[in-house]
One Martini backbone bead per residue (centre of mass of N, CA, C, O) as a GRO file, in nm:
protein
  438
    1UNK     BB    1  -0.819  -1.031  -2.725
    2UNK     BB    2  -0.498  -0.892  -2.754
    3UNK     BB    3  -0.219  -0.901  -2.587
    4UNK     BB    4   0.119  -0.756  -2.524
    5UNK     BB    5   0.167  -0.973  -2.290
    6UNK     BB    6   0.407  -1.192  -2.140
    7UNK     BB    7   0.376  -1.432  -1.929
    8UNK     BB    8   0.583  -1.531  -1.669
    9UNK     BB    9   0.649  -1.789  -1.461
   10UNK     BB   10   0.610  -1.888  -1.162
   11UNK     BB   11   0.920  -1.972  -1.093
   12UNK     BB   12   0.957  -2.080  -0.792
   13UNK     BB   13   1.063  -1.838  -0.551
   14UNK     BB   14   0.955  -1.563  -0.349
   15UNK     BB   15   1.056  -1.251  -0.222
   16UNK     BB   16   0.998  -1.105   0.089
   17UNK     BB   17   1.028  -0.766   0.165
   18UNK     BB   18   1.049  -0.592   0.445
   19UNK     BB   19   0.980  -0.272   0.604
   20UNK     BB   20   0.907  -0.355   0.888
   21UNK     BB   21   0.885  -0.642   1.025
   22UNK     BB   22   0.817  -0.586   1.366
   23UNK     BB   23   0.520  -0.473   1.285
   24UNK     BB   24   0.177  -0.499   1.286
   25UNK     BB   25   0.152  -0.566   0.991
   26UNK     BB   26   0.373  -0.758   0.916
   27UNK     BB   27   0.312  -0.989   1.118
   28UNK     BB   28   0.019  -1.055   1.023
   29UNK     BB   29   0.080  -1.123   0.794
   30UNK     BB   30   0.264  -1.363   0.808
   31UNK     BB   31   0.077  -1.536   1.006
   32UNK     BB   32  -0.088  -1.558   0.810
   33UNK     BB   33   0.004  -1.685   0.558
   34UNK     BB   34   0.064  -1.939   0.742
   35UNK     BB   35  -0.214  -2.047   0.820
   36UNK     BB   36  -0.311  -2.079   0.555
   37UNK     BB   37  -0.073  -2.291   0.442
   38UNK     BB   38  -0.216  -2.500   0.707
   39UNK     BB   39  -0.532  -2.451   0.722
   40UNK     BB   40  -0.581  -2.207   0.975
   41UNK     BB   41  -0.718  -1.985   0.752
   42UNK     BB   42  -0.866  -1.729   0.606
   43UNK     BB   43  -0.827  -1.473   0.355
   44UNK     BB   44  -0.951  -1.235   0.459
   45UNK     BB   45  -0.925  -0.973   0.180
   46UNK     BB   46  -0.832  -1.143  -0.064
   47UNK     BB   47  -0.846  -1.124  -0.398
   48UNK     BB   48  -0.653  -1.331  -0.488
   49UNK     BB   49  -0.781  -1.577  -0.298
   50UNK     BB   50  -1.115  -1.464  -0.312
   51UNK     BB   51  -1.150  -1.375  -0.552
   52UNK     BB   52  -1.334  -1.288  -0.855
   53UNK     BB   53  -1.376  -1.305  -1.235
   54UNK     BB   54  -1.578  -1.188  -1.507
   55UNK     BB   55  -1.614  -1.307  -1.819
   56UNK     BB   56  -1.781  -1.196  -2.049
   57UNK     BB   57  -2.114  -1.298  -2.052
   58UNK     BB   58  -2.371  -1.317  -1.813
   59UNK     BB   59  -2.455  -1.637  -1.985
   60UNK     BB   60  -2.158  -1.783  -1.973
   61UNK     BB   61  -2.077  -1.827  -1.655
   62UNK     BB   62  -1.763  -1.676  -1.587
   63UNK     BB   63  -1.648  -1.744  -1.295
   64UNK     BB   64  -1.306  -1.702  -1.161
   65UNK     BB   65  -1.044  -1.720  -0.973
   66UNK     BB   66  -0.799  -1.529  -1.020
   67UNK     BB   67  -0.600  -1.774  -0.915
   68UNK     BB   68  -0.694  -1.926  -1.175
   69UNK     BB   69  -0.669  -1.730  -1.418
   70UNK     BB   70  -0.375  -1.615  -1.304
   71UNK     BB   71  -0.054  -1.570  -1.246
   72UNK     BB   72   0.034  -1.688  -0.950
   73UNK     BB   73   0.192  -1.694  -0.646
   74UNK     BB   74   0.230  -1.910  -0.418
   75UNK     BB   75   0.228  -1.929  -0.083
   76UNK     BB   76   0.459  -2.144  -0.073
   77UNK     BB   77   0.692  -1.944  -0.218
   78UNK     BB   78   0.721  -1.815   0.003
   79UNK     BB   79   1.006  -1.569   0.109
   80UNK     BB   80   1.074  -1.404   0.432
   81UNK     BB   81   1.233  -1.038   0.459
   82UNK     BB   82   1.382  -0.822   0.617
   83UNK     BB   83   1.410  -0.472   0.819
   84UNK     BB   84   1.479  -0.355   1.147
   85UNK     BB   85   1.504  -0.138   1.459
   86UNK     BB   86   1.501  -0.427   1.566
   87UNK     BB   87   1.619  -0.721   1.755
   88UNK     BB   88   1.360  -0.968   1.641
   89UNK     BB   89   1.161  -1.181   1.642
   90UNK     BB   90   0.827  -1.234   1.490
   91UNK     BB   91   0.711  -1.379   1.750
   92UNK     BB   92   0.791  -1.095   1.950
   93UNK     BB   93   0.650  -0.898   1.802
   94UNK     BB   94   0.321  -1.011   1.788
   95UNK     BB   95   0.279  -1.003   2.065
   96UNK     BB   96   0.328  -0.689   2.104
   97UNK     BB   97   0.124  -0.580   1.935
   98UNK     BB   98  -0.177  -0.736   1.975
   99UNK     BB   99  -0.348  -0.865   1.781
  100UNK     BB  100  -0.283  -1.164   1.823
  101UNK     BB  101  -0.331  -1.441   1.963
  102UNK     BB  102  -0.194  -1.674   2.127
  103UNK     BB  103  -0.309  -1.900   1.967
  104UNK     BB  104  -0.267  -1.838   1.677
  105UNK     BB  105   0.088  -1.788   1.730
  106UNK     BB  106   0.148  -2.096   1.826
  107UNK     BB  107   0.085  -2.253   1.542
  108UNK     BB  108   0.316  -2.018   1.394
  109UNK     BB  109   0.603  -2.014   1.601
  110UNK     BB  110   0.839  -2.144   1.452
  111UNK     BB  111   0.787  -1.934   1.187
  112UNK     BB  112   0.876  -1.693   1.331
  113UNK     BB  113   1.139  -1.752   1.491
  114UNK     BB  114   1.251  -1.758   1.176
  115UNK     BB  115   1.258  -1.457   1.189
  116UNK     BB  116   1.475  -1.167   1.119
  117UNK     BB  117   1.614  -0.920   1.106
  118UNK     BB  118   1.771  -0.681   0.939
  119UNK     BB  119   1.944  -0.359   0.947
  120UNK     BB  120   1.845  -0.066   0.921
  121UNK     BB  121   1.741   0.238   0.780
  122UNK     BB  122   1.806   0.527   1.014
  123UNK     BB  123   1.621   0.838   1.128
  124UNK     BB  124   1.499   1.015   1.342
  125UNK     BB  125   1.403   1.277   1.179
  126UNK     BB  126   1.194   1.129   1.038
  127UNK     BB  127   1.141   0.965   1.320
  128UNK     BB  128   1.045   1.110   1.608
  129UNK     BB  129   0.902   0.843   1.818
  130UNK     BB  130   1.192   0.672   1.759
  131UNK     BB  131   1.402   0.385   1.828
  132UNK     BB  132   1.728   0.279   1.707
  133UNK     BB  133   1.917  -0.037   1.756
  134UNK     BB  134   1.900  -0.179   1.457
  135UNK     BB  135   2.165   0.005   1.261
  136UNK     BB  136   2.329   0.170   1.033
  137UNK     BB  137   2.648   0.222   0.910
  138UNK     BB  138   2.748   0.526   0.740
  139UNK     BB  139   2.892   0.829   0.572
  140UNK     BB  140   2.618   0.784   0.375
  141UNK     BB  141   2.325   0.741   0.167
  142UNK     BB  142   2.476   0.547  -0.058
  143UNK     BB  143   2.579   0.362   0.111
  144UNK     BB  144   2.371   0.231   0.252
  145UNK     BB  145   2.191   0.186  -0.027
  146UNK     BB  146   2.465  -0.019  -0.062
  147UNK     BB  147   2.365  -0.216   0.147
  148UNK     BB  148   2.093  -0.290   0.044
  149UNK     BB  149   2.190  -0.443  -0.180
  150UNK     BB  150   2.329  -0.653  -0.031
  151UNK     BB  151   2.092  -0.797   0.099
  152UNK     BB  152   1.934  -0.860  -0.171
  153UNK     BB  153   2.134  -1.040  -0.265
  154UNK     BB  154   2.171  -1.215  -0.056
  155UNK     BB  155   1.909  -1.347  -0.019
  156UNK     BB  156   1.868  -1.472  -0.253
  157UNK     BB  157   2.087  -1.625  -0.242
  158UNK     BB  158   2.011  -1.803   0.041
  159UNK     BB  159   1.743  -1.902  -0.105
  160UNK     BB  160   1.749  -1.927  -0.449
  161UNK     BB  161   1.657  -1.649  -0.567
  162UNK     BB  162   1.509  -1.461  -0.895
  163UNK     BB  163   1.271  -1.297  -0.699
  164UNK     BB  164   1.141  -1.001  -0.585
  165UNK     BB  165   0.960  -0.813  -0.322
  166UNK     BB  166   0.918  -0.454  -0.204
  167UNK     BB  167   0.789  -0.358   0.107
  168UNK     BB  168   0.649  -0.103   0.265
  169UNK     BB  169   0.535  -0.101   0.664
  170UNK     BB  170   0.637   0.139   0.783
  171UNK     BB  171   0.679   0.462   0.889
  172UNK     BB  172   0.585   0.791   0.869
  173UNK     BB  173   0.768   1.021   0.727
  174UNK     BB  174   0.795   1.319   0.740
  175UNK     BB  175   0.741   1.551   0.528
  176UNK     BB  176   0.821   1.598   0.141
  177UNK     BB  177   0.898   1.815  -0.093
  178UNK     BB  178   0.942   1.837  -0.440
  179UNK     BB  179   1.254   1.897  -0.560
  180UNK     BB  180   1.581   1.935  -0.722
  181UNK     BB  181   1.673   1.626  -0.593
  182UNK     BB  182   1.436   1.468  -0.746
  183UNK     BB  183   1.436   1.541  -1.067
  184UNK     BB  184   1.709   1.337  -1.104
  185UNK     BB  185   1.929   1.045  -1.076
  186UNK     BB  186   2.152   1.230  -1.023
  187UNK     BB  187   2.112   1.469  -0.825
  188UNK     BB  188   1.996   1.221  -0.614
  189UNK     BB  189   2.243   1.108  -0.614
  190UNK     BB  190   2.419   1.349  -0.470
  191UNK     BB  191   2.215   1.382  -0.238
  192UNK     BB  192   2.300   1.107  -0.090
  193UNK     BB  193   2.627   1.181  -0.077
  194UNK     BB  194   2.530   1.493   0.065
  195UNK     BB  195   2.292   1.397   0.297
  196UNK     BB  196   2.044   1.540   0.217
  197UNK     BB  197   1.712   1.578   0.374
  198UNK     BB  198   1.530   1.521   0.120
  199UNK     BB  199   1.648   1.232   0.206
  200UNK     BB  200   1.509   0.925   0.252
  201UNK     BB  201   1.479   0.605   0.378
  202UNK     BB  202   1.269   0.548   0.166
  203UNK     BB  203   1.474   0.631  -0.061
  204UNK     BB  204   1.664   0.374  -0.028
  205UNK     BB  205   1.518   0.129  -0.061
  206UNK     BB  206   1.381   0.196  -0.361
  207UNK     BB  207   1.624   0.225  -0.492
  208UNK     BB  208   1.793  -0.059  -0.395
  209UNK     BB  209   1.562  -0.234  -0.548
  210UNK     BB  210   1.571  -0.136  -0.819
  211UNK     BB  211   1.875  -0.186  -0.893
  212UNK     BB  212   1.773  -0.495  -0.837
  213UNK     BB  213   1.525  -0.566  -0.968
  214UNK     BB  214   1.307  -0.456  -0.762
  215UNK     BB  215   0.962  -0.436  -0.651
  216UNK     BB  216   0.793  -0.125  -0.526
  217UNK     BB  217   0.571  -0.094  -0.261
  218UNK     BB  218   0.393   0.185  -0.087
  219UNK     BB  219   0.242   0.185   0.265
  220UNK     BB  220   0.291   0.505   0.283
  221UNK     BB  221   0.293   0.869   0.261
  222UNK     BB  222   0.553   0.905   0.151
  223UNK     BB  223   0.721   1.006  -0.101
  224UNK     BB  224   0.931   0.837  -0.266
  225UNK     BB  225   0.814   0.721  -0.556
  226UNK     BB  226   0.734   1.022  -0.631
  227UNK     BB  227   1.020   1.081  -0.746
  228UNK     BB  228   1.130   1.144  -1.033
  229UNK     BB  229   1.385   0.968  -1.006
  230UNK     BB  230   1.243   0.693  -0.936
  231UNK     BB  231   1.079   0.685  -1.186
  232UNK     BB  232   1.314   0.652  -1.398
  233UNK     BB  233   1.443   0.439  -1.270
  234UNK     BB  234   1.212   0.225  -1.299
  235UNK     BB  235   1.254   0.270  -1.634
  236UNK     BB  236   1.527   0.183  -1.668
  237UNK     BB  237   1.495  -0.129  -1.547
  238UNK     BB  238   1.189  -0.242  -1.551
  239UNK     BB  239   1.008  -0.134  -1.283
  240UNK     BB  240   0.791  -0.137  -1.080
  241UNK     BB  241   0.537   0.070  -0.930
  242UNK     BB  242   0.393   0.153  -0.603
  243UNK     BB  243   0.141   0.357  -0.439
  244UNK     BB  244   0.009   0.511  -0.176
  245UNK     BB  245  -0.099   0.425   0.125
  246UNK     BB  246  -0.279   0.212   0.288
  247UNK     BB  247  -0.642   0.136   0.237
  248UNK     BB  248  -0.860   0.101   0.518
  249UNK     BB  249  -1.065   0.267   0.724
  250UNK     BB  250  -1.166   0.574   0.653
  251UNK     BB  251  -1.097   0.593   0.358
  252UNK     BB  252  -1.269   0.355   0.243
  253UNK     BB  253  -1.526   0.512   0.315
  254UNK     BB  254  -1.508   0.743   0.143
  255UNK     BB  255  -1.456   0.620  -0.126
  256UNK     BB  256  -1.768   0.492  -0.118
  257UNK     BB  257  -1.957   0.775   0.002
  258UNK     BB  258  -1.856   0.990  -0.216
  259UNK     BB  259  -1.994   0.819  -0.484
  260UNK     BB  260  -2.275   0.840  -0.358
  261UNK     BB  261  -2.318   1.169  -0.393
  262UNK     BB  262  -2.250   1.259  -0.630
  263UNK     BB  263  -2.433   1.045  -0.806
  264UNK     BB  264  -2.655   1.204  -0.672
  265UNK     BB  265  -2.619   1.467  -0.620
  266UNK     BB  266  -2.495   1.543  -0.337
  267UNK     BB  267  -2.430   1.763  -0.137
  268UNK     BB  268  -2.124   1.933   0.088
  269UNK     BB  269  -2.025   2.086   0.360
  270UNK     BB  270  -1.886   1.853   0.556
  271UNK     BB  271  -1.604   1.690   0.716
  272UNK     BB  272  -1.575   1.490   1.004
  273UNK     BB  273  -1.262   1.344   1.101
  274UNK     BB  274  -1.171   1.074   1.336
  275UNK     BB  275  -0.904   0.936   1.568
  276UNK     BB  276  -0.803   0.624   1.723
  277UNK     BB  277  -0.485   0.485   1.826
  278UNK     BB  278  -0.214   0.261   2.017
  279UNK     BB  279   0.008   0.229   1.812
  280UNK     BB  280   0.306   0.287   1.626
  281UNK     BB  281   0.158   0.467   1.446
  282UNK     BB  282   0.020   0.677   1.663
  283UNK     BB  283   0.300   0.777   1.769
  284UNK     BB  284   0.397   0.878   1.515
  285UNK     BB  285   0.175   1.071   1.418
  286UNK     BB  286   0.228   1.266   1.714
  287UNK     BB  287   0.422   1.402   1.571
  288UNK     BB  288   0.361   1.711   1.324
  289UNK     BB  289   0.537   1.582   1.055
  290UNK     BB  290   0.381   1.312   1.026
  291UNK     BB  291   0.093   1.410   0.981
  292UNK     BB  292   0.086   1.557   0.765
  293UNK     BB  293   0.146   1.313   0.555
  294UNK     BB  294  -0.124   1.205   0.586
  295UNK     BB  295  -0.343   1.437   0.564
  296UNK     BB  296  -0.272   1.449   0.260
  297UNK     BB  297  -0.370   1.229   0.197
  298UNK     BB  298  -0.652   1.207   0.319
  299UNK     BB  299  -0.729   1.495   0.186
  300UNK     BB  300  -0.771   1.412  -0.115
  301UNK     BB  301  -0.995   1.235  -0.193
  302UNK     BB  302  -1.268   1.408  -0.206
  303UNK     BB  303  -1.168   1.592  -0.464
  304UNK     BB  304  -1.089   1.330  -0.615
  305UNK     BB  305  -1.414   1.266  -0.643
  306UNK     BB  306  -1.602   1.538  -0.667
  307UNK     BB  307  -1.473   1.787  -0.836
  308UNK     BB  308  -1.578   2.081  -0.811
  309UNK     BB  309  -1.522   2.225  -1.046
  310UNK     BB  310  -1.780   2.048  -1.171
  311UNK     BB  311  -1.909   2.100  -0.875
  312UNK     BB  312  -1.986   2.359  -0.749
  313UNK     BB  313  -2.266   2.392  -0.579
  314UNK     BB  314  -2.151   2.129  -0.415
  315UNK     BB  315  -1.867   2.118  -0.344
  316UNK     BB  316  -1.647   2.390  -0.336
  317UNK     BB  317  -1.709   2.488   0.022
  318UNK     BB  318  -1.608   2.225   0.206
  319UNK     BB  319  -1.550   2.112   0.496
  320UNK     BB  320  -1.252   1.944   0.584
  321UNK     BB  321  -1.135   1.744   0.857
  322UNK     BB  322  -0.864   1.601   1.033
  323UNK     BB  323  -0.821   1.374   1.329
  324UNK     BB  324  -0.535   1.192   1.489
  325UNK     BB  325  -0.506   1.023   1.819
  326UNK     BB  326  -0.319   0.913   2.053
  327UNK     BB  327  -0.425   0.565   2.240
  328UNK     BB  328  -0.278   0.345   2.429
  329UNK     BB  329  -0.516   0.140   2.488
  330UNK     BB  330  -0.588   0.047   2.197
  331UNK     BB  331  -0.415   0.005   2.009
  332UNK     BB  332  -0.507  -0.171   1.693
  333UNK     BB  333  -0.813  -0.059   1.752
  334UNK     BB  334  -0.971   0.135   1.561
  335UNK     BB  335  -1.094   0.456   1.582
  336UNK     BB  336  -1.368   0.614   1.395
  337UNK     BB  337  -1.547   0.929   1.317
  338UNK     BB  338  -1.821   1.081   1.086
  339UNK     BB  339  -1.900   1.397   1.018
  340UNK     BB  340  -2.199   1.444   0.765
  341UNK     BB  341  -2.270   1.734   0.579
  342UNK     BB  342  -2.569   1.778   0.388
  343UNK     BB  343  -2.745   1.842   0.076
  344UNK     BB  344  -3.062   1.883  -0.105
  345UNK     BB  345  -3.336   1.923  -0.202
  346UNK     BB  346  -3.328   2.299  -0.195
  347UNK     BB  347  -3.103   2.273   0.059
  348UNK     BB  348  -3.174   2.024   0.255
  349UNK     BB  349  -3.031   1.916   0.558
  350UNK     BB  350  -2.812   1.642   0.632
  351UNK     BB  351  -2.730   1.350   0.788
  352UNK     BB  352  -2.379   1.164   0.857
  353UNK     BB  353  -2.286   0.896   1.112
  354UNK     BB  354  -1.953   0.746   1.186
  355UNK     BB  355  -1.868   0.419   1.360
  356UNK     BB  356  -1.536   0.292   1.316
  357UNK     BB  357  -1.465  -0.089   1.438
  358UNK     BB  358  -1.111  -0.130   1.380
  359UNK     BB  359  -0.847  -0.338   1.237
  360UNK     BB  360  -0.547  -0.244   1.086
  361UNK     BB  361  -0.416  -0.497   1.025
  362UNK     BB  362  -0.602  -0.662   0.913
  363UNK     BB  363  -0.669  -0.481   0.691
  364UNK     BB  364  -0.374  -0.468   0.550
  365UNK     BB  365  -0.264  -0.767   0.509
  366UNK     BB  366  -0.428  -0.807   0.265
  367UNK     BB  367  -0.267  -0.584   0.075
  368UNK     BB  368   0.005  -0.699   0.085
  369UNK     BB  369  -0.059  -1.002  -0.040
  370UNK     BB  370  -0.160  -0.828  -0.316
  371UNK     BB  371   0.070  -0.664  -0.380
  372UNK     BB  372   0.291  -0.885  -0.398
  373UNK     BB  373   0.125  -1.049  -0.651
  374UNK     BB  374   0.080  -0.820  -0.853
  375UNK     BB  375   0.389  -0.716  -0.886
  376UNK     BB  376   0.506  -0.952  -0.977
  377UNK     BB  377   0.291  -1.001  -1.231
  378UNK     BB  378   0.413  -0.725  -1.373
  379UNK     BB  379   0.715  -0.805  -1.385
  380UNK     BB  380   0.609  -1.067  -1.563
  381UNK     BB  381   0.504  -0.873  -1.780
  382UNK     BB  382   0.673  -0.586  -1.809
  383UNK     BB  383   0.616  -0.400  -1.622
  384UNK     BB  384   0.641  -0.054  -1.594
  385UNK     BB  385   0.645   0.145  -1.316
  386UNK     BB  386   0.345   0.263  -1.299
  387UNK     BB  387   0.070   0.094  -1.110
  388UNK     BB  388  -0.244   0.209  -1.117
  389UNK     BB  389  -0.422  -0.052  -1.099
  390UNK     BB  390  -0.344  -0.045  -0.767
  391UNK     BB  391  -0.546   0.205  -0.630
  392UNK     BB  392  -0.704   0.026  -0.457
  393UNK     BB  393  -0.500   0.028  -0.216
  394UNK     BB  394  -0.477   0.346  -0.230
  395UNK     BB  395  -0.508   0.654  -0.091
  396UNK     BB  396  -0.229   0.773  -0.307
  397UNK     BB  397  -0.245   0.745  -0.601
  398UNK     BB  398  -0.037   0.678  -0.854
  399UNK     BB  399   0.039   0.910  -1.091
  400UNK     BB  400   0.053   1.001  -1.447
  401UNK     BB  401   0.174   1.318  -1.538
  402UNK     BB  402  -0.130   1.515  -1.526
  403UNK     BB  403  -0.284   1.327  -1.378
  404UNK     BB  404  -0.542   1.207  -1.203
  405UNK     BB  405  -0.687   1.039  -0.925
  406UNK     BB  406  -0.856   0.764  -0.856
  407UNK     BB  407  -1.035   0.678  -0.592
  408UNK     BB  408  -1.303   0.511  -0.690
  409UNK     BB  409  -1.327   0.217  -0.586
  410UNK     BB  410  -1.487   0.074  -0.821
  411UNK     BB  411  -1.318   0.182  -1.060
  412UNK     BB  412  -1.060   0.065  -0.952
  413UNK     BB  413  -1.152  -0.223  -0.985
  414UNK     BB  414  -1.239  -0.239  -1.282
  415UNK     BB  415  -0.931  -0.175  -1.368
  416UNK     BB  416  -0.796  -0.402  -1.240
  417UNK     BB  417  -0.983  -0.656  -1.371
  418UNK     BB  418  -0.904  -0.536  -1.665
  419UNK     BB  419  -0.653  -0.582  -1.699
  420UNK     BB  420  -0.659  -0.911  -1.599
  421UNK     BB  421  -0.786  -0.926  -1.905
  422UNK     BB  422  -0.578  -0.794  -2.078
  423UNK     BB  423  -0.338  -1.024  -1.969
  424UNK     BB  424  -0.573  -1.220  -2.097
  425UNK     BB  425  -0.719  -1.143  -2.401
  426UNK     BB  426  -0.950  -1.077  -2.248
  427UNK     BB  427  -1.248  -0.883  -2.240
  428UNK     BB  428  -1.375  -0.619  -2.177
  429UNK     BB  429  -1.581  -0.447  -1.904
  430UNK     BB  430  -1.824  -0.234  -1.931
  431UNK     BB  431  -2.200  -0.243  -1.904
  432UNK     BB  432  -2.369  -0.207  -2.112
  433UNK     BB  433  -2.587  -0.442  -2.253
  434UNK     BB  434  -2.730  -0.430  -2.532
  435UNK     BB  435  -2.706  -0.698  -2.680
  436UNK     BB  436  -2.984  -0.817  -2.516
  437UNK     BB  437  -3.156  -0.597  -2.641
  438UNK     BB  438  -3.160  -0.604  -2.966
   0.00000   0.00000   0.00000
């Protein structure tokens, strides 16, 4: 099978730049990163570190490591920056979080203690559970959004890179729907500089990293690249983009539970998800307007694998509510309870009950580094626009206008598979296996 795509080689360092430079999740990145590179560390929970690709028919036993597959950058070749609204170094952010233990971050405390972020570009209306010290300052959003393009200019230079990949890792901000200032690019630019309310920090981020093509993928539920305009510039510019929302902890497990009521056609009354956590995402959740914006996230999934539509008996009027609580001595072990109720043959009633107590950021690390390494890959494929192949990894996978998402964790895996396999020329796996038979 021949691609039509030519993958440039990863030469050189790639700059990885994160917005939230010195929250939990980027912090555990970091470091985990950090020590992986020392060989202190399993990349665990990594695709592209420990994951196998299977080529060919299952007799011809080729399953290589994606990372000996496909050309991606190595871990020694990343050079991280970014941006907060505090400024402290990240070894002192990494403490602060609670993640690892002091055992971990002092293996790794001078490479930690020589990142510091760039001043952020911050709005308490969009999040305001939080309070930012360390931001810029302009007359308008416009100004801001070349401010950022300013930095990631100097990092380039500075660093003597050719290429980076920016990931947001920040806080979920207030809820935002799509309206006429996100139309298209003009408009976009108009409602910058005249500072409009539904332009958000993270579509200043966005806006300048494509603007300098740099490869621009969201880990929070925030509108960002779903804004007609950004997926435009997206288009305009030849740079992937991908989002929304690192898909963790209890979508993870739904993405995965849901496809197997379906596959059974097992009906559902109801599903009712709770969560505790008390790091700075549950804090900002306890928000209204910052919860909201998570919610549709969350809430999206299931209708998005069941279908109702197409299963009016088994799924049209079950009841989901969702709801995330601030705790904060849980810190960033995140606790959350599933209560699903389902019914079968004759519409006899049963239940399912889940007690998931999992870590945050742990979860998410192994996320951004797969994203990082995979939207490089894009980017030097050619790829540009929306990357549908990464929805494994988001609660609410971007897709193009008019398509639903595939939420099934399964479909979604072997989507991104195919691609990589798409990508090398390399036969599509279908699983059909009729040839074994005839």
């Amino acid at each position: 099978m021949q691609s039509n795509h030519t993958i440039r080689k990863p030469k050189g360092k790639l700059g990885v730049l994160v917005v939230g430079l010195n929250g939990a999740v980027s912090t555990t990145f970091l470091a985990g990163v950090m020590a992986v590179r020392k060989g202190l560390a399993q990349p665990v929970g990594s695709l592209t570190q420990m994951g196998t690709i299977r080529l060919g028919k299952r007799t011809e036993h080729r399953s290589p490591l994606i990372k000996k597959f496909i050309e991606l950058a190595k871990l020694d070749d990343l050079v991280f920056g970014g941006w907060d609204i505090r400024n402290e170094n990240c070894y002192d952010s990494a403490l602060h979080a609670g993640v690892l233990t002091l055992d971990h971050l002092n293996l790794i405390k001078k490479e930690l203690q020589a990142i510091r972020p760039m001043k952020a570009v911050f709005d308490q209306f969009y999040v305001k559970r939080l309070h930012g010290s360390h931001v810029k300052k302009g007359k308008n959003k416009f100004e801001l959004m070349e401010q950022l393009r300013e930095d990631i200019r100097a990092f380039k230079k500075q660093n003597k890179l050719d290429r980076c990949v920016l990931i947001w890792c920040g806080s979920t901000e207030v809820f935002i729907s799509v309206n006429g200032v996100h139309k298209n690019l003009k408009k976009f630019e108009e409602a910058m500089k005249k500072n409009h309310a539904d332009i958000a920090p993270s579509m200043l981020y966005a806006c300048a990293a494509l603007k300098e093509g740099v490869a621009f993928a969201n880990g929070a539920p925030n509108l960002t690249v779903d804004a007609p305009a950004v997926m435009e510039l997206a288009k305009q510019m030849g740079v992937p983009i991908s989002g929304k929302d690192f898909k963790t902890g209890q979508t993870l497990l739904k993405t995965v539970l849901a496809p197997m009521l379906k596959a059974r056609l097992i009906g559902l009354n109801g599903w009712f998800s709770s969560n505790i956590l008390g790091n700075r995402d549950g804090e900002v959740l306890d928000d209204p307007d910052s919860f909201k914006t998570k919610e549709e996230s969350k809430l999206s999934v299931l209708e998005g694998i069941l279908q109702p539509d197409l299963y009016p008996d088994l799924y049209k009027d079950y009841y989901h509510k969702v709801r995330i609580n601030y705790y904060p001595p849980r810190g960033d072990n995140k606790e959350s309870w599933d209560n699903i109720d389902i019914f079968g043959w004759m519409g006899y009633p049963m239940q399912v009950k889940i007690n998931f107590l999992c870590r945050d950021s742990i979860l998410a690390a192994p996320i951004v580094l797969d994203l990082v390494l995979f939207m490089d890959l894009a980017h030097r494929a050619g790829m540009k626009g929306i990357q549908e192949w990464l929805s494994f990894y988001f609660k609410s996978p971007m897709v193009a206008p008019g398509l639903y998402p595939e939420h099934d964790l399964f479909i979604q895996l072997m989507k991104l598979k195919n691609t990589l396999r798409h990508l090398k020329g390399e036969e599509l796996i279908t699983h059909l296996g009729l040839e074994y038979y005839d």
